[in-house]
C-alpha positions, 0 to 999 in steps of 0.5 A: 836724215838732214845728213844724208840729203845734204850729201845727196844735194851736194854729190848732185850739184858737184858731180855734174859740174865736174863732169861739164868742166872735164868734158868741156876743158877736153873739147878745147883742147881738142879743137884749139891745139894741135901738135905736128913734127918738124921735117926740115932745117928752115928752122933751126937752130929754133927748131930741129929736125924730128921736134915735136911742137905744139899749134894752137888753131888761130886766125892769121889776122891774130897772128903778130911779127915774130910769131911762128905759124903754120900754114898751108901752100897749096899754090906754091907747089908744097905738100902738107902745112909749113912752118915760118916766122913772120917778120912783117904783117899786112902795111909793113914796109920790109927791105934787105939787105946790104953785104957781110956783116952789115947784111940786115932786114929793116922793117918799117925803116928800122933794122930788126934785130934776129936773135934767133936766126942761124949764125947771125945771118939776116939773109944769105942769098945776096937777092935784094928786095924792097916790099910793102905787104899788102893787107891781109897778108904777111911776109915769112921767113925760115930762121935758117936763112940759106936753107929756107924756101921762103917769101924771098923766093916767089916775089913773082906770084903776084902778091910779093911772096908774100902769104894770105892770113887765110892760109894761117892755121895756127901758132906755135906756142911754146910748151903746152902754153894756153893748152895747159891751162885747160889740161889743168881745168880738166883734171879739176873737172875730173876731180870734181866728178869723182868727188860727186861720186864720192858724195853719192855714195856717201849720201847712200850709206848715211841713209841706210844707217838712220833707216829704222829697224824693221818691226819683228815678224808677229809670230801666232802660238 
């Protein structure tokens, strides 16, 4: 009889905490990352046409150079979000560029080194400019520098093209990144839960084997 308890208390302490787990990990996921499709070469060769990529849903004030965010721009004419790299953050000093070979972005007096950006070229648009972002805003840039709409091109809206944290709506992780991590505490949660099926069941089985026989029916002669 102890047997059968000690399962019964056990199938109801694993499975509820399975099942919190599994529907807590899904919710997470579920409001924490997002997945889009790319729809231009602004980003290539990072990121090619027709590439499904994952965000995770973040603040613009957590996002850091070199990261790549999603963000809306509704005040630039574009329809839906749009993808970037941030090459300098709020109190940054960004300055472009020079010709040919020696074409480089310097940030903060230092030339940034853009590994990723296609065939080596830091601009491509031979259009100098000289920017100190203002806080609480970032300066973004497509790694296709010659086919990219970028903050280079609205150094007259009156923030220096460059782009409000607000606006961010999250960042490109790469993989599945953190969303992974809680896709696996779902499928512990999963596991779990089944097991506290498993463990009920069991309790109910054990139980029914030690219950005493039934006492025969009095029979009158």
């Amino acid at each position: 009889m102890r047997k059968g308890r000690g399962l019964a208390v056990t199938a109801w302490v694993v499975g509820p905490l399975g099942l919190a787990i599994l529907i807590g990990s899904l919710l997470h996921v579920w409001s924490g990352y997002t997945r889009v499709t790319v729809m231009s070469e602004s980003m290539s060769p990072t990121y090619s046409v027709g590439q499904r990529l994952v965000v995770e849903r973040m603040d613009g004030d957590k996002v850091r150079r070199g990261d790549v965010v999603l963000f809306s721009a509704p005040d630039r004419n574009i329809r839906g979000a749009v993808l970037k790299r941030v090459v300098a953050v709020g109190g940054d000093r960004i300055v472009c560029c020079g010709d040919g070979a020696a074409e480089r972005i310097t940030v903060n007096g230092k030339p940034l080194v853009e590994s990723y950006v296609k065939d080596g070229i830091a601009d491509g648009t031979h259009r100098p400019y000289d920017v100190t972002v203002p806080a609480g805003r970032l300066f973004v840039l497509g790694d296709h520098r010659v086919d990219s709409v970028d903050s280079r091109f609205y150094q007259g809206d009156g923030h220096q093209g460059t782009v409000a944290t607000g606006a961010v709506l999250g960042r490109v992780v790469d993989g599945f990144g953190g969303a992974l991590v809680w896709f696996l505490a779902a499928l512990l949660g999963l596991v779990l839960a089944l097991a506290g099926v498993g463990f009920g069941i069991a309790a109910m089985v054990v139980r029914r084997k030690v219950l005493p026989p039934m006492p025969p029916w009095a029979v009158q002669v």
